[in-house]
N, C-alpha and C positions, 0 to 999 in steps of 0.2 A: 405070794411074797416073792419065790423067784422069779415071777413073771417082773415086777418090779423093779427086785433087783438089778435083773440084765440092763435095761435103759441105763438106769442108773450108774452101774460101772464102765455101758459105753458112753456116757456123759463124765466120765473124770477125765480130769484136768490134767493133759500131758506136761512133762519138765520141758520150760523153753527151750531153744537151741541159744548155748549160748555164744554169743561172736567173742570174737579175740580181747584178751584182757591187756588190759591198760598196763604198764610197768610203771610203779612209781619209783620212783628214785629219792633218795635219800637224801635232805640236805647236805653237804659236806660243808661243814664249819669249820673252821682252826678256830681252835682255844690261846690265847697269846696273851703273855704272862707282863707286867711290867713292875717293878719295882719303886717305882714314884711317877706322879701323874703329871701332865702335862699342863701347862696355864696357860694358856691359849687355842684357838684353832685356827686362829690369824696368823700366819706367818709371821708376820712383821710387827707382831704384840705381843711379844713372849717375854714378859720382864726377867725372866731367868738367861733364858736362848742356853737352855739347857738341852740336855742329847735327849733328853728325855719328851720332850716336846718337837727337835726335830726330827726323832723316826716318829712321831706321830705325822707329820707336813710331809717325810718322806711317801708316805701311803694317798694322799688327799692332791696333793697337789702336785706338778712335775717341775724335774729340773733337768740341767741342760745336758747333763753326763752321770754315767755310773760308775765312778769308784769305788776300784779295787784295792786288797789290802797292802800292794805290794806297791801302790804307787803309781799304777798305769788306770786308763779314763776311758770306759766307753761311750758307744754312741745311747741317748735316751731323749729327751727332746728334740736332742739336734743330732744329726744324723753323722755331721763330719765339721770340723773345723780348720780354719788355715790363718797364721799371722801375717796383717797387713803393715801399711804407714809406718819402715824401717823398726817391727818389733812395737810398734804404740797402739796396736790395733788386733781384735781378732774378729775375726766375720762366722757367723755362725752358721750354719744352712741346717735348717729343722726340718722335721721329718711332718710332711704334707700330709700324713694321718693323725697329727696330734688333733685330739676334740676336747673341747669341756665337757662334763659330764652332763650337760645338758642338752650336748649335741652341737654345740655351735663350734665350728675350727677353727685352730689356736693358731692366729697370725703372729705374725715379728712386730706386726703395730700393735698388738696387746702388750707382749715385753716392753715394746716402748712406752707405751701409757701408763704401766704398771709402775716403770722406773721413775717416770715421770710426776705422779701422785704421789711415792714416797718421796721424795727428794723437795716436792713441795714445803717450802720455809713452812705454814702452816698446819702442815701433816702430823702430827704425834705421835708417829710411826717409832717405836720402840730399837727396831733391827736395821734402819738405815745407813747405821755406820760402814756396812759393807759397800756401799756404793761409793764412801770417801776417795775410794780407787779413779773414777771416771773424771775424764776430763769435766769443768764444771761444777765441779761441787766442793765443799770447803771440807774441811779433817772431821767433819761430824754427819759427811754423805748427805748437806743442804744444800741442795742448787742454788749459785751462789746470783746468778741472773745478769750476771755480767759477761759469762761465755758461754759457748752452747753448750750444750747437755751432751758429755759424751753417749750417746746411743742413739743407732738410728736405724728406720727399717730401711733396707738398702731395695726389697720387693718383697710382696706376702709371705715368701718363705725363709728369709735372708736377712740377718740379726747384724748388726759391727756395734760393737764397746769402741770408745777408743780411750786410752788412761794415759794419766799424769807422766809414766814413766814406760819404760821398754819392757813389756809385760811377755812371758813366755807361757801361751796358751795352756800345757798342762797342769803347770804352775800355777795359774788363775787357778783354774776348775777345781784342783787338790785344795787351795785355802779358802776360794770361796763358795765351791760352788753347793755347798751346803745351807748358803746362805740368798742364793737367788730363788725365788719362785715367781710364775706367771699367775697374774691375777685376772678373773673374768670381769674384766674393766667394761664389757657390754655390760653388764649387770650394774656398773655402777655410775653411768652415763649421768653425767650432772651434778654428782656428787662434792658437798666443799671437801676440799681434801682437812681441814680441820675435823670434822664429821666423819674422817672413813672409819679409825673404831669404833662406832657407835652402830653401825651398820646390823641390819637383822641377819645378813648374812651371812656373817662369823657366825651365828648360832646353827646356822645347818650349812655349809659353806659348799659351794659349788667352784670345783678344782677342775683338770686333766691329768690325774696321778693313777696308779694302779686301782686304787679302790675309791667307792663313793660313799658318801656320808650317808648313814643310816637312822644311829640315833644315839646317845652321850647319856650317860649318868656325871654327872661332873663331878670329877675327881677320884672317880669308881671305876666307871666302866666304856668303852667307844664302839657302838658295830658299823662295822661298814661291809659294803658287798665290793661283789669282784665289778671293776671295770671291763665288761665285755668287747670293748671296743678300743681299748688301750694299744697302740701301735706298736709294742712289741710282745703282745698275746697276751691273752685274758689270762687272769690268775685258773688256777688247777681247785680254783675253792669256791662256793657260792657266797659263805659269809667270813667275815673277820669280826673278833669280838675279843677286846682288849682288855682285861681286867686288870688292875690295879691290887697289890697283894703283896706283904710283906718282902724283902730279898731274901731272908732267910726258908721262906715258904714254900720259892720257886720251885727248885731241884724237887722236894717233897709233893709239890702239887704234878709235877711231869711223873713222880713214877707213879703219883695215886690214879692217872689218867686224868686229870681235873685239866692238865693244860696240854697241849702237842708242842707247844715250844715257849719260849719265854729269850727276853733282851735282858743283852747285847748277847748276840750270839749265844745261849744257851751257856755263856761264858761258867765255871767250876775252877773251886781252887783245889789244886794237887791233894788236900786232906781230904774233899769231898769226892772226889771224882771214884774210888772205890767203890763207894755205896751205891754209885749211877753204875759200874758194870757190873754188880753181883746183883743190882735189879733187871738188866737185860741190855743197859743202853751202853754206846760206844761213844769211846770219850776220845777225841780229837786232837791232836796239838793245831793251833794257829800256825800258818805257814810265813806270817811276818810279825815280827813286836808288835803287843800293844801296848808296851808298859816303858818309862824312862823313868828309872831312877837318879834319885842324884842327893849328895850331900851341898843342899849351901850353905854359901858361909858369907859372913861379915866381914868386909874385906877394910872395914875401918878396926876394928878390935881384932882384925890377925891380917893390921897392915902390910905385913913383912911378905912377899911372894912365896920365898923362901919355907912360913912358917906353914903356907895353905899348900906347899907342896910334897913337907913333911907329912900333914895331914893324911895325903894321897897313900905317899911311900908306906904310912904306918898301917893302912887297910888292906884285911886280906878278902879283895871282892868277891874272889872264888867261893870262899868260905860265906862270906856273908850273902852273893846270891844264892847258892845252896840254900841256905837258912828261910830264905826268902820265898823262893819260888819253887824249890821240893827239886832242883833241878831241871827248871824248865825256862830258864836266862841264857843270857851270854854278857859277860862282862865288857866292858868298853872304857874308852878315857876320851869317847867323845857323843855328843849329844844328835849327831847326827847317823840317821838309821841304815843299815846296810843294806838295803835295798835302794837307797837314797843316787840318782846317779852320780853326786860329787861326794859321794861317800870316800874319807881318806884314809879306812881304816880304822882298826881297831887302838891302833898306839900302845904305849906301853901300860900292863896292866898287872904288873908281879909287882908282887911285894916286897918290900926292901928296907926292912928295919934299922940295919945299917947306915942307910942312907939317910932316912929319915934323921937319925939320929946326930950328921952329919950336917943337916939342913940346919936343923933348931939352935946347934953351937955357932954355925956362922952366922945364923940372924940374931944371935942373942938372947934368945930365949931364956927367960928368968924363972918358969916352973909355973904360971900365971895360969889359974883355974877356968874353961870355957864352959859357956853354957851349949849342951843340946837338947832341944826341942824335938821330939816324937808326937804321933799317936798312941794312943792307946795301946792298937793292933800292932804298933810297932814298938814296943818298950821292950821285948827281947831282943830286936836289932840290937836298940839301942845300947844295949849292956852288951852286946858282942862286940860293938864300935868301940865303948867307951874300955871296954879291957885289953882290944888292940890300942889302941892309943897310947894308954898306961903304961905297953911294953915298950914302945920307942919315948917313954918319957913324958906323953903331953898328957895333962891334965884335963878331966872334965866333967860336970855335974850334969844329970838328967831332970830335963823339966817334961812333964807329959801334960798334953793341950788339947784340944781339939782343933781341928782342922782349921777352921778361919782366924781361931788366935795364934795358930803356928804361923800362919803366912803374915798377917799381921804385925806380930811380934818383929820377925824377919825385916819386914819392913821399916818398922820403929825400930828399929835399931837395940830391940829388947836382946836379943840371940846372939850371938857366936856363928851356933853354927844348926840346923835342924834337917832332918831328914823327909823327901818331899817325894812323890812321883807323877806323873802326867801321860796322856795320851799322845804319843809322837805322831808325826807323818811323814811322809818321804818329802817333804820340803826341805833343804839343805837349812834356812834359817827358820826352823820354826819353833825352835825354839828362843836363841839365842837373839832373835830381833825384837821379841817382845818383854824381852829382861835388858837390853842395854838401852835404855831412851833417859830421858829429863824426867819422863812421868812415872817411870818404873822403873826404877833405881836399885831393885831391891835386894841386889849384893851392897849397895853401897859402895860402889869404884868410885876412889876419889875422880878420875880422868876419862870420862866416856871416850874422848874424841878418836884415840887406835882403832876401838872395836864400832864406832857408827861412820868412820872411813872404809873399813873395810866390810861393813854392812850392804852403804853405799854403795861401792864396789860391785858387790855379789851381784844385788839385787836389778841395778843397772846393765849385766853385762849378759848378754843372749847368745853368744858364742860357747857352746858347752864345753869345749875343750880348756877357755881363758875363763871360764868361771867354774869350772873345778879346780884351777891352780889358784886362785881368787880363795875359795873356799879352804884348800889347806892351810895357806897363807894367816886365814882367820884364825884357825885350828888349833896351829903353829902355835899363834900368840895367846890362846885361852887356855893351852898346855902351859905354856913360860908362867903367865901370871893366876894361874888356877883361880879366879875370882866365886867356879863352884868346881865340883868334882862332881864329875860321871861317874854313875858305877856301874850299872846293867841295865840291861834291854829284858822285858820280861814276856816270857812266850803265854799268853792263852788256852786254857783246854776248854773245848767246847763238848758238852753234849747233845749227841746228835738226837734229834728227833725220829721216834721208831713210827711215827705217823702219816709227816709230813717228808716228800721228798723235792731235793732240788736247792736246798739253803743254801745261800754262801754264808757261812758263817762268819767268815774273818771278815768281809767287807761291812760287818753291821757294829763295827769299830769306827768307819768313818758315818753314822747314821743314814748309812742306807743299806736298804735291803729288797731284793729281788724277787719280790711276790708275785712277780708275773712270771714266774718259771716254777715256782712251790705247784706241788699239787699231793692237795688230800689225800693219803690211803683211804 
């Protein structure tokens, strides 16, 4: 049997030699939270053209610059720009790595063709009205076929707009350029421009943005991968996967680990933001507004200047930003942002009950009850306003609404007066050009014509030094006749992501955000 045996155990089977192992690496996914979903994947068919659908387009597709929170523009498709044809012109020079994600390289004659298919009378393009800008096209961004089409490629890498009016490039880029995308117009060679939403392509869509389309749960969920080949560096992440999930869930799903970050900016209000640092995370202030408050008012039912200045005098802003934003405001008495270059200032913003009191006897004020209009979340303001008020004398009953019947109402002439807020931008008019027109009335000035002279004005004048005396000058005259009342500028706190690094937090105010510099812990 041991004769046997020996064979036998010099017949076992030695352990291989084994060669070098393989290192697998670990997907790296970001988890990304959204709070409402987006309806479209079409750019230019977004019946809402809500912020919500365009940081989705910000990811999938490119545009021409990256916006910062402060008002300044970098380079992102296009590498540098310069104004031409006396201010009516800007020429763009893009950057000769831009690709579709299919590989093919993204000329100035796709921008052209792209402009050119939306602006098509037969197009049904939802987001055209941005293009009302360009020479060529009527107030509804329809190529009107009677003049050329302001856009042309000037060579393969070399873009020029030319518009209606004496356009200041950074000024473009800040109000529109969240509204321009390049379409892979190879892909849709032949196409009737009546037929472009119908396109199978919107359902997996092929861009030149930081990330590519992967795959959509509609109304739930979006994954897309990093753009490897993206001209200013591939994202720091393999996949992106977008869920859709309560606002109130967000904060809660970041500290269960469920998400690495969530829109707009990981944004927290001053009562939440506690709970994010005693779970581990650093809570941020925004380094420019994102928030403009304002009381308006009906400027037919508190005809008197006088009495809408009483109004001002009777407000303690200090007190009520406090209230507001936990201390993270700054009051103002004008609508334009301080980072803004024709910013004039803060103005006067103390209280002056006296004075008030003062206003209301020389305009005659008879004790006459006003309506104001809140939300919900704001019916404590509102009892803070309405018992300042009370102390200099004016009268006023609280209506609480929801959001489309306060602006509404305002409109229709139902209000007085209702308290509102909006997302600013460092545009000197951007607010105040889209509240004085024929079609948006909706202080109700009996007299446009001061404030769309002096609109004019602004908007026409490309010398920064004679359109920031332009822009006081407007200032001046919305101070005299208060038709609304500024009250503060409201600061953002973001929580930072203990995951992901590289966020610009504040730039994801103007819907866009810089996921080619994110990278996965």
């Amino acid at each position: 049997m041991l004769a046997l045996a020996l064979p036998l155990g010099g017949c076992a089977s030695q352990p291989a030699e084994e060669g070098p192992k393989e290192e697998v690496t670990a997907e790296r996914v970001v988890q990304y939270g959204l709070s409402n979903p987006w309806d479209s994947l079409m750019p230019y068919n977004s019946p809402s053209g809500s912020n919500y659908s365009r940081i989705i387009y910000d990811k999938i597709y490119d545009r021409l610059a990256y916006v910062h929170a402060d008002g300044t523009v970098t380079a992102r498709a296009a590498q540098s720009w310069e104004s031409v044809e006396d201010g009516c012109g800007i020429v763009f020079h893009l950057n000769p790595d831009c690709a579709f994600h299919d590989g093919t390289p993204v000329t100035a004659e796709h921008w052209v063709e792209t402009i050119a298919l939306l602006t098509d009378e037969n197009c049904p393009a939802l987001g055209r009205s941005a293009f009302s800008v360009l020479t060529g096209t009527d107030e509804n961004g329809v190529a009107t076929g009677t003049e050329e089409l302001g856009v042309k490629a000037v060579d393969e890498h070399t873009l020029q707009f030319t518009f209606k009016t004496p356009t200041i490039p950074e000024e473009f880029l800040l109000d529109k350029n969240r509204e321009y995308y390049v379409l892979p117009t190879h892909l849709l060679e032949g196409v009737d421009p009546a037929e472009l939403m119908e396109q199978d392509l919107w359902a997996a869509p092929v861009g030149s943005g930081p990330c590519e389309f992967v795959s959509e749960v509609t109304g739930n969920s979006l994954t897309l991968k990093a753009n490897e080949d993206y001209q200013l560096g591939a994202p720091g992440f393999d996949t992106l996967v977008i869920t859709v999930m309560d606002k109130s869930s967000l904060l809660t799903a970041l500290i269960a680990g469920d998400l690495d970050y969530y829109a707009f900016g990981g944004s927290v209000s001053a009562d939440n933001a506690p709970t994010a640092t005693e779970a581990g995370f650093t809570v941020s202030k925004s380094e420019a507004p994102n928030t403009f408050y304002e009381l308006m008012l009906n400027c037919q039912t508190l005809s008197d200047a006088r009495i809408r200045r009483a109004v001002e005098y009777a407000l303690d802003k200090e007190l009520l930003c406090e209230q507001s934003t936990g201390g993270y405001g700054e009051v103002t008495s004008t609508s334009i942002l301080p980072t803004c270059e024709s910013y004039p200032g803060p103005g006067e913003t103390t209280r002056n009950v006296e004075l008030s009191m003062d206003l209301l006897e020389e305009a005659g004020y008879d004790g006459e009850t006003y309506t104001l209009a809140c939300t919900s979340n704001r019916s404590g303001l509102a009892a803070l306003m309405q018992q300042q008020l009370a102390e200099a004398g004016i009268q006023t009953t609280i209506e609480t609404v929801d959001s489309a019947t306060l602006f509404s109402g305002m409109s229709d002439g139902l209000y007085d007066m209702a308290i509102a807020s909006h997302t600013p931008s460092a545009l000197p008019l951007w607010f105040v050009e889209s509240r004085f027109s024929a079609e948006n009335n909706i202080f109700h000035v009996d007299d446009l014509s001061p404030y769309l002279t002096g609109i004019d004005a602004i908007r026409t004048e490309t010398d920064q030094e004679a359109r920031k005396a332009l822009v006081a000058q407007l200032d001046g005259l919305l101070a005299e006749e208060r038709p609304f009342i500024p009250l503060w500028f409201g600061t953002a706190l973001h929580v930072e992501s203990n995951t992901v690094t590289g966020i610009d937090y504040d730039a994801s105010s103007f819907s866009n955000e810089n996921v080619w510099e994110w990278e996965k812990q």
